[in-house]
C-alpha positions as CSV (number, residue, x, y, z in Angstrom):
1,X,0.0,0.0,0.0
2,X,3.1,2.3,-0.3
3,X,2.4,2.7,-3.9
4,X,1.8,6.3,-4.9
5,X,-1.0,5.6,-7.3
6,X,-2.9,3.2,-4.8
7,X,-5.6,5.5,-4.2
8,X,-6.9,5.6,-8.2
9,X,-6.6,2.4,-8.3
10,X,-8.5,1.5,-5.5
11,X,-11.3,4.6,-6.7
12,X,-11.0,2.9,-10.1
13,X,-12.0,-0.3,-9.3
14,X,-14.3,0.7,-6.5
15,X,-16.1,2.6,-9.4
16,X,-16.3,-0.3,-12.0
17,X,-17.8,-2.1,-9.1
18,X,-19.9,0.1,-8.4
19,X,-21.1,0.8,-12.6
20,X,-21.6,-3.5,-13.0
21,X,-23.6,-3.8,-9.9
22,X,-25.9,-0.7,-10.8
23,X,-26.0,-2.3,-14.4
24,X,-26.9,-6.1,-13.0
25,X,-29.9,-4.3,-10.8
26,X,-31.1,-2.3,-13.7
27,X,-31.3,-5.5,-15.6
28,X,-32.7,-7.4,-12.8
29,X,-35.7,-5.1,-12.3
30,X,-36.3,-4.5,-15.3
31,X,-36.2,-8.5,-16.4
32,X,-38.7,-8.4,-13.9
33,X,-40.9,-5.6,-14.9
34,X,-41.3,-6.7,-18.3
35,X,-42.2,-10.5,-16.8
36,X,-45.1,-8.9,-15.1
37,X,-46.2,-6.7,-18.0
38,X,-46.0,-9.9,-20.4
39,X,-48.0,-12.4,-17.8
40,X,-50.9,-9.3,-17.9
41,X,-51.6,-9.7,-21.6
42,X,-53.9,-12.2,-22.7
43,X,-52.6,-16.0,-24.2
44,X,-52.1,-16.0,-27.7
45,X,-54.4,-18.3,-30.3
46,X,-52.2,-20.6,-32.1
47,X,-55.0,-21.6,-34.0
């Protein structure tokens, strides 16, 4: 931890982590939101 560039590297990465997780939730919810909007419409005839 004596390296002089320790502290963008740690922001960097604390950052990326940060981006991916918000970007996982985003797909998460909306995965979700869409499987609730789909199971409202009505089946379809495959006649």
């Amino acid at each position: 931890m004596n390296d002089p560039h320790f502290a963008f590297i740690f922001a960097s990465y604390a950052i990326s982590g940060a981006v991916i997780g918000l970007l996982v939730a985003w797909t998460v919810l909306d995965y979700r939101q869409l499987r609730a909007a789909l199971s409202r419409l009505p089946p379809r005839d495959e006649g």
